[in-house]
PyMOL Python script that loads the backbone (N, CA, C, O; Angstrom):
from pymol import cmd

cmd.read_pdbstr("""\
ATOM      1  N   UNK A   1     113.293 -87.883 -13.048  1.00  0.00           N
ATOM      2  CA  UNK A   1     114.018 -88.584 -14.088  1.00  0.00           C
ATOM      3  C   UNK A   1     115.472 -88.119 -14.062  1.00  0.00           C
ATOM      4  O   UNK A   1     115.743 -86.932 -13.878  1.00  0.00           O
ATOM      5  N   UNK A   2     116.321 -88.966 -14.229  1.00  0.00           N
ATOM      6  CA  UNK A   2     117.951 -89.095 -14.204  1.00  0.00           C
ATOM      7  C   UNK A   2     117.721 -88.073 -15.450  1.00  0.00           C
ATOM      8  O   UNK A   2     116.847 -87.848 -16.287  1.00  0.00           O
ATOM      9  N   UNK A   3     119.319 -87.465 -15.003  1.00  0.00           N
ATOM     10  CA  UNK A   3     119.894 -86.301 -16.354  1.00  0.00           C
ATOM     11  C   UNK A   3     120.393 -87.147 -17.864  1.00  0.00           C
ATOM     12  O   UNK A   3     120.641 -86.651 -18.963  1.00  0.00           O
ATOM     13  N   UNK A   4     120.426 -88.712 -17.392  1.00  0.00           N
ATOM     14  CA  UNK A   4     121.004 -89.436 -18.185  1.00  0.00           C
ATOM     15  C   UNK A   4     119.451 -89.740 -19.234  1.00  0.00           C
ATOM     16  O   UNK A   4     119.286 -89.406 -20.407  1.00  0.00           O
ATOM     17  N   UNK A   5     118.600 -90.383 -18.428  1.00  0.00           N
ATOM     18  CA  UNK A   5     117.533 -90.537 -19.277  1.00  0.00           C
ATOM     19  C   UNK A   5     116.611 -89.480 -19.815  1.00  0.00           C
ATOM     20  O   UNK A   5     115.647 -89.728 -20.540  1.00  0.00           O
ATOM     21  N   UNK A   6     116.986 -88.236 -19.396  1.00  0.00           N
ATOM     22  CA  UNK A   6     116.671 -87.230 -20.230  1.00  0.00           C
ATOM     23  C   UNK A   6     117.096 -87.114 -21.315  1.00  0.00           C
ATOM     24  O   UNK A   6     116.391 -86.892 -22.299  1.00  0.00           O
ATOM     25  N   UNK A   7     118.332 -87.246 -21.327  1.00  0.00           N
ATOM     26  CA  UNK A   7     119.497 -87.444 -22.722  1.00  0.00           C
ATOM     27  C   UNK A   7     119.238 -88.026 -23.740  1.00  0.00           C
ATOM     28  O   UNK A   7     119.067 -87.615 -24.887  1.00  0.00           O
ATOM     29  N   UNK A   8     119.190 -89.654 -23.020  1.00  0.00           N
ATOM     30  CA  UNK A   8     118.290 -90.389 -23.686  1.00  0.00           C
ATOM     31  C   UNK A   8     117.186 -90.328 -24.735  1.00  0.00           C
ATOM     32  O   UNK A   8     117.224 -90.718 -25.902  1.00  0.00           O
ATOM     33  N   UNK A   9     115.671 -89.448 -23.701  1.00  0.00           N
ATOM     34  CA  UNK A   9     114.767 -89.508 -24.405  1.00  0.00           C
ATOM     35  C   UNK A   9     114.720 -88.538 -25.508  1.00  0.00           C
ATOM     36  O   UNK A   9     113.860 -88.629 -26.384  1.00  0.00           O
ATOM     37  N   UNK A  10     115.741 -87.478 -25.501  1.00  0.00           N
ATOM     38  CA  UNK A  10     115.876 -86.280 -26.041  1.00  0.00           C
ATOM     39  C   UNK A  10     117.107 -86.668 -27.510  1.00  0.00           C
ATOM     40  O   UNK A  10     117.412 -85.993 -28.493  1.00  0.00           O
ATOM     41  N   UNK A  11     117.439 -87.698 -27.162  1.00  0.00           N
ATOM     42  CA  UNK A  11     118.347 -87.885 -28.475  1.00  0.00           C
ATOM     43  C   UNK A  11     116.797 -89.204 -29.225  1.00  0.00           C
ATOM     44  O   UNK A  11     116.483 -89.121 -30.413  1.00  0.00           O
ATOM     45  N   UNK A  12     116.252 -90.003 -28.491  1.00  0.00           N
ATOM     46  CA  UNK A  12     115.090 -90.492 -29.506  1.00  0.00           C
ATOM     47  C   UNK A  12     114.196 -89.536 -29.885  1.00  0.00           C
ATOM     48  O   UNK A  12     114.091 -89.545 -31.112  1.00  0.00           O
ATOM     49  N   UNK A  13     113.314 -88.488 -29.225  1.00  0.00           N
ATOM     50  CA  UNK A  13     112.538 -88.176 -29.890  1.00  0.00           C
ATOM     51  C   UNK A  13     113.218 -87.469 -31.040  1.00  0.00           C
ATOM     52  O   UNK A  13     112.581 -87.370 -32.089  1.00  0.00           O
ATOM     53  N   UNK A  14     115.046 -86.715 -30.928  1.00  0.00           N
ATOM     54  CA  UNK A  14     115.445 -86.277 -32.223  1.00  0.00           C
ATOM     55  C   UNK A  14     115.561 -86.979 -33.490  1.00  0.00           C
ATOM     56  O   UNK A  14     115.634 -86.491 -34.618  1.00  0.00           O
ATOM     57  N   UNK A  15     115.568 -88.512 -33.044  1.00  0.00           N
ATOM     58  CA  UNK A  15     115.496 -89.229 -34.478  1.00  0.00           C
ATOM     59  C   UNK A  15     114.538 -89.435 -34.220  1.00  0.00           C
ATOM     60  O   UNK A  15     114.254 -88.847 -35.264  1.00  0.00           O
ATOM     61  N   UNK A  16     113.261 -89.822 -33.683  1.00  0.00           N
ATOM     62  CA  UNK A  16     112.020 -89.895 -34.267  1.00  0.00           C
ATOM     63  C   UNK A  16     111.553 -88.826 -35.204  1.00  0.00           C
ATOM     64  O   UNK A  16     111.285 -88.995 -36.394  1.00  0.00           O
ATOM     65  N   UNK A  17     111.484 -87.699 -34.526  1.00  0.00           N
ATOM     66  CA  UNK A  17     111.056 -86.522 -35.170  1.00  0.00           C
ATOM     67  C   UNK A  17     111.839 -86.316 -36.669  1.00  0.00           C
ATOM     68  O   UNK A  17     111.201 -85.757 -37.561  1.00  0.00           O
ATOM     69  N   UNK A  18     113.048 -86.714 -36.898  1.00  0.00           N
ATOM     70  CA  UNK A  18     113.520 -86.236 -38.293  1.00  0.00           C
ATOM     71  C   UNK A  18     113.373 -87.596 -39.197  1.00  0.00           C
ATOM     72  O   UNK A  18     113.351 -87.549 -40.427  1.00  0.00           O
ATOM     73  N   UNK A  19     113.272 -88.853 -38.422  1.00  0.00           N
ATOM     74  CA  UNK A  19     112.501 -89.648 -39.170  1.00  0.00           C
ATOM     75  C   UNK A  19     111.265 -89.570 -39.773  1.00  0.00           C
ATOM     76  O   UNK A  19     111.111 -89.805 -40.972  1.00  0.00           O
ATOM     77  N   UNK A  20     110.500 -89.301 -39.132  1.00  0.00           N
ATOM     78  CA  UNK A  20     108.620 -88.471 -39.555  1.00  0.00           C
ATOM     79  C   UNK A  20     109.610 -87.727 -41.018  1.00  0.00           C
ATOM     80  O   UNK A  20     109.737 -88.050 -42.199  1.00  0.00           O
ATOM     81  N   UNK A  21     110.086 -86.754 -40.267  1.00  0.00           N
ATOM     82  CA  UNK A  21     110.121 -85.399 -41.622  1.00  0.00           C
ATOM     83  C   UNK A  21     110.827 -86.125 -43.086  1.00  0.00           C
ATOM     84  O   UNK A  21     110.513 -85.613 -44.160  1.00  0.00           O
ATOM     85  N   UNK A  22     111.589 -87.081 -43.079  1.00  0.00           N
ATOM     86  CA  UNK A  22     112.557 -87.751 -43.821  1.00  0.00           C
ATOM     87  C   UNK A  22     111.195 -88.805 -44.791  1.00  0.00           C
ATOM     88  O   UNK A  22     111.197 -88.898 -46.018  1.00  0.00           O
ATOM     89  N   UNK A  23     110.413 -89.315 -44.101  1.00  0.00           N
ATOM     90  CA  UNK A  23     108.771 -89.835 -44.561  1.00  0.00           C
ATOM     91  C   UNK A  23     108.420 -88.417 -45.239  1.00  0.00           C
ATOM     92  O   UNK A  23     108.656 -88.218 -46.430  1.00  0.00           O
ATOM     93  N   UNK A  24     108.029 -87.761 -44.675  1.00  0.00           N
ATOM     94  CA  UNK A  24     107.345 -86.846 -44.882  1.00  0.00           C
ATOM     95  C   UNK A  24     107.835 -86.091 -46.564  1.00  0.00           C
ATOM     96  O   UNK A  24     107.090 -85.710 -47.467  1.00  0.00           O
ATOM     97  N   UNK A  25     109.192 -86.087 -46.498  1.00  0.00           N
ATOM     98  CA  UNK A  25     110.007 -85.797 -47.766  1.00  0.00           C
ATOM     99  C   UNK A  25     109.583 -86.382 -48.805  1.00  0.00           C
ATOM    100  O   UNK A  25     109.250 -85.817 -49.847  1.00  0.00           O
ATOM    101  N   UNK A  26     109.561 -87.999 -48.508  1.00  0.00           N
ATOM    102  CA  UNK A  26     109.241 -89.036 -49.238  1.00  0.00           C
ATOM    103  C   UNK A  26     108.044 -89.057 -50.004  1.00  0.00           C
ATOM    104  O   UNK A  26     107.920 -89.431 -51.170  1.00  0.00           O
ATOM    105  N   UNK A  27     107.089 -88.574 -49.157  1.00  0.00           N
ATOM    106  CA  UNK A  27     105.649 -89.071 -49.047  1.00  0.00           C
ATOM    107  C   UNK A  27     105.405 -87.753 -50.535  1.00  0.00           C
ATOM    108  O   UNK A  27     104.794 -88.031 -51.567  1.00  0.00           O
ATOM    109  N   UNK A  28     106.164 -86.154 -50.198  1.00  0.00           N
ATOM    110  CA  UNK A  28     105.721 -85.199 -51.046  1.00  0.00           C
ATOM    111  C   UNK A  28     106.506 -85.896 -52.478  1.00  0.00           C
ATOM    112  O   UNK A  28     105.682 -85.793 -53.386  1.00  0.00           O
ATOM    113  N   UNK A  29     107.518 -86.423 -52.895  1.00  0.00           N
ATOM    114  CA  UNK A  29     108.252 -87.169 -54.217  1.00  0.00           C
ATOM    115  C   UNK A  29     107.323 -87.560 -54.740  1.00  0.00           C
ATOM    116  O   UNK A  29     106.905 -87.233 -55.851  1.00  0.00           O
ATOM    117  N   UNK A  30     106.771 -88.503 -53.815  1.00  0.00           N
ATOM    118  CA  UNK A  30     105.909 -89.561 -54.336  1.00  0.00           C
ATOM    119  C   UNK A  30     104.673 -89.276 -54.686  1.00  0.00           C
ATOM    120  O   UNK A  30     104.227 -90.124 -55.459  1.00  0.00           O
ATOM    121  N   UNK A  31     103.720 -88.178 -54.358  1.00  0.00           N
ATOM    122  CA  UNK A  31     102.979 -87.585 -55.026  1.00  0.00           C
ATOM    123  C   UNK A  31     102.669 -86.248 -55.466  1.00  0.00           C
ATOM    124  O   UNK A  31     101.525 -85.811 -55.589  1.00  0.00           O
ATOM    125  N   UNK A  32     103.748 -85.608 -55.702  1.00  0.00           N
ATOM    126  CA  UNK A  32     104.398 -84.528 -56.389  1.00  0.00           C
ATOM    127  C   UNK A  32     105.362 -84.672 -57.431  1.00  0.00           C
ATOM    128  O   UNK A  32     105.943 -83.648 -57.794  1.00  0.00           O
ATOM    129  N   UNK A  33     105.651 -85.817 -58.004  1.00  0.00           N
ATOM    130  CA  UNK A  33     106.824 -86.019 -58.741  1.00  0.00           C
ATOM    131  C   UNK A  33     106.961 -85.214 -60.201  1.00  0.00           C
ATOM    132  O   UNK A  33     107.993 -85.225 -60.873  1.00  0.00           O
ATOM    133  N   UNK A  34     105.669 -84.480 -60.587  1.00  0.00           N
ATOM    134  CA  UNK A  34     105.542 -83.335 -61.734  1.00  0.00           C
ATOM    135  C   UNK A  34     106.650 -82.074 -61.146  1.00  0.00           C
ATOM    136  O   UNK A  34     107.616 -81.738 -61.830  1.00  0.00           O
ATOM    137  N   UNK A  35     106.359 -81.455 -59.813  1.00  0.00           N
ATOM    138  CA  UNK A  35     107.081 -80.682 -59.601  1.00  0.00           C
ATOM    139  C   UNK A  35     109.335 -80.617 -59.684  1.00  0.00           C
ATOM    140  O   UNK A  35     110.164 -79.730 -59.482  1.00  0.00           O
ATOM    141  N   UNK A  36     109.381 -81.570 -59.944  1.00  0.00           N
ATOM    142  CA  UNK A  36     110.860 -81.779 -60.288  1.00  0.00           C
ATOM    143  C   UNK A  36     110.971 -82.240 -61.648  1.00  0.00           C
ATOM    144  O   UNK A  36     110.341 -83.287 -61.801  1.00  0.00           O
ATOM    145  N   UNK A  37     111.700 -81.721 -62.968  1.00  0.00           N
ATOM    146  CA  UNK A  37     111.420 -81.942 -63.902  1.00  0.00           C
ATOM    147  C   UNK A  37     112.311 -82.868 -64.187  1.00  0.00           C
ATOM    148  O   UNK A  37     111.934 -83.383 -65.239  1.00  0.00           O
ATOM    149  N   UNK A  38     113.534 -83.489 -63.735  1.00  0.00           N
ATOM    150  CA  UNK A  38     113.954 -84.545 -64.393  1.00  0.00           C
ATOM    151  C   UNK A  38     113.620 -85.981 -63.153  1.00  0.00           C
ATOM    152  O   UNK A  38     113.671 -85.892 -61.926  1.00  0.00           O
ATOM    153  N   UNK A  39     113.299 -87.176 -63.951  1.00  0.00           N
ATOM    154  CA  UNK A  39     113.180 -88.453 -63.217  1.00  0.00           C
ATOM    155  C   UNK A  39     114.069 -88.399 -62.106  1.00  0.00           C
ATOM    156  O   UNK A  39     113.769 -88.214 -60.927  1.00  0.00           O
ATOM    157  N   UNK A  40     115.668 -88.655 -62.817  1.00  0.00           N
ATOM    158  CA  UNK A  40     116.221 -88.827 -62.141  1.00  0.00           C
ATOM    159  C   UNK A  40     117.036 -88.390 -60.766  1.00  0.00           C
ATOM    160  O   UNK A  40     117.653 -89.074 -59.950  1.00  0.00           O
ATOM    161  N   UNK A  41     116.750 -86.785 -60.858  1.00  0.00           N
ATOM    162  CA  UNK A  41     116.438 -85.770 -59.663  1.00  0.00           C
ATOM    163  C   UNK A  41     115.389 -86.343 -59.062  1.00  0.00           C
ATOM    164  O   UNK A  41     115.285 -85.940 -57.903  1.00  0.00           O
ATOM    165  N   UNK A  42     114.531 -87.154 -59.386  1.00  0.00           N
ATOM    166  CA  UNK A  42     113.360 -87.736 -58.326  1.00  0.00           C
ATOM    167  C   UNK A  42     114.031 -88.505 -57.273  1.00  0.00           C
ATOM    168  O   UNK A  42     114.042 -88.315 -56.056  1.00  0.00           O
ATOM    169  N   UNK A  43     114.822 -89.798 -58.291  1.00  0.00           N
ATOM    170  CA  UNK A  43     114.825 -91.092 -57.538  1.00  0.00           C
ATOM    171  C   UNK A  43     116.047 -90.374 -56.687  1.00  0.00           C
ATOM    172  O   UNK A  43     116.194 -90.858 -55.565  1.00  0.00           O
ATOM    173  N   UNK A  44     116.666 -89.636 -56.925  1.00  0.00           N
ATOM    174  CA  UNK A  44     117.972 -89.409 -56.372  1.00  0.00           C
ATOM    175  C   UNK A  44     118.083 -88.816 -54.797  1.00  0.00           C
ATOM    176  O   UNK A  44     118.889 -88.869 -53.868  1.00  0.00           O
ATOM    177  N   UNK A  45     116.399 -88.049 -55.160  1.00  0.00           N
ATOM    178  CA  UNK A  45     116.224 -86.834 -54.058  1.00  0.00           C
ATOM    179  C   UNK A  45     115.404 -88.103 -52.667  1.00  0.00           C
ATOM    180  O   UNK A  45     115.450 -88.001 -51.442  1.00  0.00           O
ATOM    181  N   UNK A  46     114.664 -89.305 -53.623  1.00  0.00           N
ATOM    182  CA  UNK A  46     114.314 -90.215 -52.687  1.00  0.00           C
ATOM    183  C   UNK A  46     115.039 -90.594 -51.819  1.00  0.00           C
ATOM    184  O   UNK A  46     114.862 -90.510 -50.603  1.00  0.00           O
ATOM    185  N   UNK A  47     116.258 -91.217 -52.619  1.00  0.00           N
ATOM    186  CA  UNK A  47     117.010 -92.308 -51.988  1.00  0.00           C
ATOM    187  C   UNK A  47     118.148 -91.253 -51.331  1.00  0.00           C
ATOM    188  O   UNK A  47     119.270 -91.743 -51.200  1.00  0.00           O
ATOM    189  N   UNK A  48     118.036 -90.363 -51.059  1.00  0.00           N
ATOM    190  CA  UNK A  48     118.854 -89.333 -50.081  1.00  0.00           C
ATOM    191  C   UNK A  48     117.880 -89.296 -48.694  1.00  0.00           C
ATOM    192  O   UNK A  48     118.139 -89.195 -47.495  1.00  0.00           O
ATOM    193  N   UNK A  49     116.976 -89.391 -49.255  1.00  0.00           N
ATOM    194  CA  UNK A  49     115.644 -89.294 -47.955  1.00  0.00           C
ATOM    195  C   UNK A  49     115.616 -90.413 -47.397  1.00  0.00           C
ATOM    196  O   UNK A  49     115.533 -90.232 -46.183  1.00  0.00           O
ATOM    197  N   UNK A  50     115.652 -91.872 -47.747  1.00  0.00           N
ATOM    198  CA  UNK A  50     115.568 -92.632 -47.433  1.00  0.00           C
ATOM    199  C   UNK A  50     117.312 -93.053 -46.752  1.00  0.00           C
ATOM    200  O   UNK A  50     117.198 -94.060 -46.053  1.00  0.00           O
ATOM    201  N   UNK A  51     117.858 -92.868 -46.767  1.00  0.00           N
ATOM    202  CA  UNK A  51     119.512 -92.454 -46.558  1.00  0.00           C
ATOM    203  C   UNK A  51     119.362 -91.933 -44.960  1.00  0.00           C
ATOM    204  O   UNK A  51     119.925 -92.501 -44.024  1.00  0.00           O
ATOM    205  N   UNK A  52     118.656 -90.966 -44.849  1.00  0.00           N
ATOM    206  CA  UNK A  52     118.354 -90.336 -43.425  1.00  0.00           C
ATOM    207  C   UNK A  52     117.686 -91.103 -43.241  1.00  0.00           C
ATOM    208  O   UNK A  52     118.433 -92.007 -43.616  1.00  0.00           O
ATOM    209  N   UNK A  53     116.649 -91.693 -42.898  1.00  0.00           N
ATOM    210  CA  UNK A  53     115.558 -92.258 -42.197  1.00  0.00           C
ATOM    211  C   UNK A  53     116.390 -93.590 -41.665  1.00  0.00           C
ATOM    212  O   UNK A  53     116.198 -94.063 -40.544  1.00  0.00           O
ATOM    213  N   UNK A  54     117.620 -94.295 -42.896  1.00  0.00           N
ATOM    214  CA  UNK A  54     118.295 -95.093 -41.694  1.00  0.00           C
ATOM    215  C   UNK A  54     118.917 -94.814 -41.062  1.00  0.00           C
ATOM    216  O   UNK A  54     119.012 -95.454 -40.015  1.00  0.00           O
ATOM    217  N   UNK A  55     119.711 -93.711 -41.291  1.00  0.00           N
ATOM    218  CA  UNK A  55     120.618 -93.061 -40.275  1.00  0.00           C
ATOM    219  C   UNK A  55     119.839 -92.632 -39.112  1.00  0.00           C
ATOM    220  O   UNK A  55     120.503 -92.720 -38.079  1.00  0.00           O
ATOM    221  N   UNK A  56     118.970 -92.313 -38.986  1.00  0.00           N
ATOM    222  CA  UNK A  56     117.879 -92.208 -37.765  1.00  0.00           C
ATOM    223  C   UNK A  56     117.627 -93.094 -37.274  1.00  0.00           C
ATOM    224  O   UNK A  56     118.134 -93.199 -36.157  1.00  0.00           O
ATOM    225  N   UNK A  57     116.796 -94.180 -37.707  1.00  0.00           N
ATOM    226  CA  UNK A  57     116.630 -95.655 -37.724  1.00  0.00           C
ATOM    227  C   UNK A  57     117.822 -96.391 -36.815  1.00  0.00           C
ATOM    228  O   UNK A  57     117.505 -97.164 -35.911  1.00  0.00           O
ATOM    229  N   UNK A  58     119.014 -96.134 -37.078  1.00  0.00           N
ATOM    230  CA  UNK A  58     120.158 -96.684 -36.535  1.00  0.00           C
ATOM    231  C   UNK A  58     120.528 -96.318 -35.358  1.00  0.00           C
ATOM    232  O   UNK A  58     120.653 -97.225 -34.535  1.00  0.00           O
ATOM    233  N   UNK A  59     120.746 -95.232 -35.019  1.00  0.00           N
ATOM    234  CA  UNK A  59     120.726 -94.677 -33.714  1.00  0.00           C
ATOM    235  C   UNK A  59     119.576 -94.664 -32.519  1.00  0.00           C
ATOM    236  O   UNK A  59     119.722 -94.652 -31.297  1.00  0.00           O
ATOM    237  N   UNK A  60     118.399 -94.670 -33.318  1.00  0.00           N
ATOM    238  CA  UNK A  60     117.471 -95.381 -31.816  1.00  0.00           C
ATOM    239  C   UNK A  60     118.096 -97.178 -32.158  1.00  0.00           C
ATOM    240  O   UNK A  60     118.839 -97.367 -31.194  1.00  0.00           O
ATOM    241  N   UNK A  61     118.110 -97.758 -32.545  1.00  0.00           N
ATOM    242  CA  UNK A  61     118.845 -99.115 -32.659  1.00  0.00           C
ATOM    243  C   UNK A  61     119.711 -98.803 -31.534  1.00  0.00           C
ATOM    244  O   UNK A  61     119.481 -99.215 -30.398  1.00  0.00           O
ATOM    245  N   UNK A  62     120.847 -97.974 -31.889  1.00  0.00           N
ATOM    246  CA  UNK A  62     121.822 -98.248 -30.911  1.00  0.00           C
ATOM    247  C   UNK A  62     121.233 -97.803 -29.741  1.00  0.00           C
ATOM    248  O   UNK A  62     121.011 -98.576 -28.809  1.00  0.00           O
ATOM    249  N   UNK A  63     120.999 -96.794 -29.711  1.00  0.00           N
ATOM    250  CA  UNK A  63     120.296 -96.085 -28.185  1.00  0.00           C
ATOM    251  C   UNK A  63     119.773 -97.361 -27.471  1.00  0.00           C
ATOM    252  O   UNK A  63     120.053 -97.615 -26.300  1.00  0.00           O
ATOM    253  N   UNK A  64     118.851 -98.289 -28.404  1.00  0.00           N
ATOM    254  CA  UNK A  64     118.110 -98.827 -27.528  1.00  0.00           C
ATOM    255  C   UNK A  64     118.454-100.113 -27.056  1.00  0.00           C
ATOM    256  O   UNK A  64     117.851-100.725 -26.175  1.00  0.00           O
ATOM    257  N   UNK A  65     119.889-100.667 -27.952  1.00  0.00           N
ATOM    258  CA  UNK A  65     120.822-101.581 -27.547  1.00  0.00           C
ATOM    259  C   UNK A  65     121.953-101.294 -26.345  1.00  0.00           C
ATOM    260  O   UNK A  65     122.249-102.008 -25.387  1.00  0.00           O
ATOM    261  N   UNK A  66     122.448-100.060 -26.723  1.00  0.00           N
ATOM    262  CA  UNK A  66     123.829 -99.700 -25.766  1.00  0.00           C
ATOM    263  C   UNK A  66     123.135 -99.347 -24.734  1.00  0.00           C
ATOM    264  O   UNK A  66     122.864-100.182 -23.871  1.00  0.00           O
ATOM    265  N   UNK A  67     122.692 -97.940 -24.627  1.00  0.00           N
ATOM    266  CA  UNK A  67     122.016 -97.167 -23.547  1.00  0.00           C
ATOM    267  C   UNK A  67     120.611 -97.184 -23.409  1.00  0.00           C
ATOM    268  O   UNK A  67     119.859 -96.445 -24.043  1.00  0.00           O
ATOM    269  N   UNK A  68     120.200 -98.164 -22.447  1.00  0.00           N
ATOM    270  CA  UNK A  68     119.116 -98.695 -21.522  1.00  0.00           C
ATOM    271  C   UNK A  68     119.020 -97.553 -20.469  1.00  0.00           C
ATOM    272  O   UNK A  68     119.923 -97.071 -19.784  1.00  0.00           O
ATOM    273  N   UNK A  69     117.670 -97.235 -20.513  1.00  0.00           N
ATOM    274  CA  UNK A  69     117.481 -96.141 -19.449  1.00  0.00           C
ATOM    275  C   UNK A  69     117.269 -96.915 -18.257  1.00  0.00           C
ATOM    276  O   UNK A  69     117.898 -96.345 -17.365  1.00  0.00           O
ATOM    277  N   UNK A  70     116.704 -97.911 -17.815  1.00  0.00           N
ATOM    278  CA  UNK A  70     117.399 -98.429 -16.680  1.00  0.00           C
ATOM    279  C   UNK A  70     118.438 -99.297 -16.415  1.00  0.00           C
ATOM    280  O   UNK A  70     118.485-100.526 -16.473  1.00  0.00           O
ATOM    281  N   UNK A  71     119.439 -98.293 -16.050  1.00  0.00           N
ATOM    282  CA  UNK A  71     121.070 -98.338 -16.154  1.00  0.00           C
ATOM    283  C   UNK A  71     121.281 -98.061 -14.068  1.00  0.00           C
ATOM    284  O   UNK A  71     121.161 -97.104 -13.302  1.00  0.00           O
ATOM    285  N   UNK A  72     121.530 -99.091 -13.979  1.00  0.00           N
ATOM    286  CA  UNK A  72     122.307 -98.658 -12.250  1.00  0.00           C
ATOM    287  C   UNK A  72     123.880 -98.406 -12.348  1.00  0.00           C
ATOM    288  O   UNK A  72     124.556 -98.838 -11.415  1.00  0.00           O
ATOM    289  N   UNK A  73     124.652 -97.612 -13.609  1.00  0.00           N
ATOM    290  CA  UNK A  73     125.565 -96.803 -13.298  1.00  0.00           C
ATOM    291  C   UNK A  73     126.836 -98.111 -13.587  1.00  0.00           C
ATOM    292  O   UNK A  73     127.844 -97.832 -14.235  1.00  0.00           O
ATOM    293  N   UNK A  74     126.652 -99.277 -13.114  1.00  0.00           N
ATOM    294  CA  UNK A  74     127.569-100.922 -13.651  1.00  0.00           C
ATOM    295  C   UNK A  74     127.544-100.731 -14.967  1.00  0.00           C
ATOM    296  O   UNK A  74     126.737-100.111 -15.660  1.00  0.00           O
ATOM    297  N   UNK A  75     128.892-101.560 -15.355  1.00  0.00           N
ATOM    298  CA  UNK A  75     129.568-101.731 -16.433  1.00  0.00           C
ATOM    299  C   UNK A  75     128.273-103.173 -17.026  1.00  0.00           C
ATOM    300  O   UNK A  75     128.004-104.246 -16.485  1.00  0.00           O
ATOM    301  N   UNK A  76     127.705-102.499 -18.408  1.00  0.00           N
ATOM    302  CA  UNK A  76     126.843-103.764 -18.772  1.00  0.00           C
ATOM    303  C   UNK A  76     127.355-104.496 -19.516  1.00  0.00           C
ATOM    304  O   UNK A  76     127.932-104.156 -20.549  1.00  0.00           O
ATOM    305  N   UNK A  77     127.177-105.983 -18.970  1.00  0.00           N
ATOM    306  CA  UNK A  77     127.951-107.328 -19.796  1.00  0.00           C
ATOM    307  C   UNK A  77     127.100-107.760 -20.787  1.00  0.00           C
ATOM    308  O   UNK A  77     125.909-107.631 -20.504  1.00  0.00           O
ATOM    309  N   UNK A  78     127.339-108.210 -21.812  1.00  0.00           N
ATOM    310  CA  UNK A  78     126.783-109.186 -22.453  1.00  0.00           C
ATOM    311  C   UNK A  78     126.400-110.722 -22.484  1.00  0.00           C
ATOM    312  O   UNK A  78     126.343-111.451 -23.474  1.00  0.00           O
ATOM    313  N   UNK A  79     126.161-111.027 -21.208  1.00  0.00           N
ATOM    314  CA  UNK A  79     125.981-112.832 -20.606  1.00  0.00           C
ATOM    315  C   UNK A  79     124.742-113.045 -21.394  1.00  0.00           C
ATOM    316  O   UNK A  79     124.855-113.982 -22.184  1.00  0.00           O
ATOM    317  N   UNK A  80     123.364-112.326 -21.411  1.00  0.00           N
ATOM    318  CA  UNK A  80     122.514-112.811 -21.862  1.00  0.00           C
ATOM    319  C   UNK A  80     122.185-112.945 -23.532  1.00  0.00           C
ATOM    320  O   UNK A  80     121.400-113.636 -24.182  1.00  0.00           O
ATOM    321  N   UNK A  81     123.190-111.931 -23.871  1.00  0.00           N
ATOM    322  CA  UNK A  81     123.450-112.335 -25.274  1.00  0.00           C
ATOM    323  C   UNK A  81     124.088-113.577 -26.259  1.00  0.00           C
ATOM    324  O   UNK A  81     123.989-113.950 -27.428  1.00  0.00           O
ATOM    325  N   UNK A  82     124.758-113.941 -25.096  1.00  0.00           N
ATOM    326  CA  UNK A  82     125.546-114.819 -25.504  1.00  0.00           C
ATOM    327  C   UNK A  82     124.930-116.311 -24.686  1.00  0.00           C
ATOM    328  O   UNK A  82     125.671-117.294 -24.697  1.00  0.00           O
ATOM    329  N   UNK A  83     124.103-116.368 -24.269  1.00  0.00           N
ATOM    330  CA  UNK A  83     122.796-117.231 -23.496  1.00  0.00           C
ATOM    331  C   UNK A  83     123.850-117.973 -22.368  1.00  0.00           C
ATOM    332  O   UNK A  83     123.964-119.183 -22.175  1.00  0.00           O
ATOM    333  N   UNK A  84     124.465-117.043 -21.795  1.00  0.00           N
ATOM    334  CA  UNK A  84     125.059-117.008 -20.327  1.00  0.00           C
ATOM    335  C   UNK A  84     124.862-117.194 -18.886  1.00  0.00           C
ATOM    336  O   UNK A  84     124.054-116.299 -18.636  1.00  0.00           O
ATOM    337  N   UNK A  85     125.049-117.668 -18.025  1.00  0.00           N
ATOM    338  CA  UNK A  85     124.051-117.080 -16.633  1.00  0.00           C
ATOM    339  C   UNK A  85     125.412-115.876 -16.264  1.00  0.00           C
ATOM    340  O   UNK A  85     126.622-115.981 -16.467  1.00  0.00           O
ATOM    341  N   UNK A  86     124.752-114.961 -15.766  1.00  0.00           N
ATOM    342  CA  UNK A  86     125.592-113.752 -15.440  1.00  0.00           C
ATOM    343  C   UNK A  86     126.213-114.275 -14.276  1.00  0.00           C
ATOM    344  O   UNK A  86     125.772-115.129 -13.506  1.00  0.00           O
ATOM    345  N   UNK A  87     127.429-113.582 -14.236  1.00  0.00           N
ATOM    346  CA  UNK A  87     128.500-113.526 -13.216  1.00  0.00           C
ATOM    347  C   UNK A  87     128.786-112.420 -12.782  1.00  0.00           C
ATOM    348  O   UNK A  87     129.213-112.274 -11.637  1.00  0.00           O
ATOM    349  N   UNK A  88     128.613-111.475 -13.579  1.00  0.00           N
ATOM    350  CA  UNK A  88     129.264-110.450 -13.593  1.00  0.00           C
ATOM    351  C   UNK A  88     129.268-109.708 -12.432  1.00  0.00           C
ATOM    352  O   UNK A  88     130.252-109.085 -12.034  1.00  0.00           O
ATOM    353  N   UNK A  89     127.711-109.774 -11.621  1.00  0.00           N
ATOM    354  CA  UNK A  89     127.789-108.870 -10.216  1.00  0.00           C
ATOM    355  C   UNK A  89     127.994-109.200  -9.089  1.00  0.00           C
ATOM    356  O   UNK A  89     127.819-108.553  -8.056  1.00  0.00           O
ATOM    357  N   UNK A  90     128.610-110.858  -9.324  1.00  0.00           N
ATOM    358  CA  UNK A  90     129.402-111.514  -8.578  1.00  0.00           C
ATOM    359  C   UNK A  90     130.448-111.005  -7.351  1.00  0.00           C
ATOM    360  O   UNK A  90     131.136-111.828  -6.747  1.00  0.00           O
TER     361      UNK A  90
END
""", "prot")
cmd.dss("prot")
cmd.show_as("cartoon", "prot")
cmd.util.cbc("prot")
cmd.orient("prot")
């Protein structure tokens, strides 16, 4: 495996993995919510958790939009996005 798609897989499993834990945060609020004594320290401590999980969320997004692990090293066009026939390696 390329040093690149190591990179790769090593920056997803880091947002996978702190996505889980960012759930995992969630999951204890939601049935622990006696242990924090005001409400609104609840919803607050949620929606901070849920705050990370898109910020995680977003970056495998991009990862998996920008940087394609099969990459031959070419500048990647956007033809098929734009429902193109490629030129580009023309």
């Amino acid at each position: 495996m390329k040093l690149r798609d190591k990179m790769i897989s090593a920056l997803e499993n880091h947002a996978k993995a702190n996505i889980e834990k960012h759930i995992m945060n969630v999951e204890v609020f939601l049935e622990n919510a006696v242990g924090v004594g005001e409400h609104s320290s609840i919803m607050e401590s949620i929606e901070t958790q849920l705050g990370m999980i898109e910020k995680y969320e977003g970056q495998l997004e991009i990862l998996a939009k920008h940087f394609p692990k099969s990459y031959n090293g070419a500048l990647l066009c956007d033809c098929e996005e734009n429902n193109e026939t490629c030129q580009c390696d023309s």
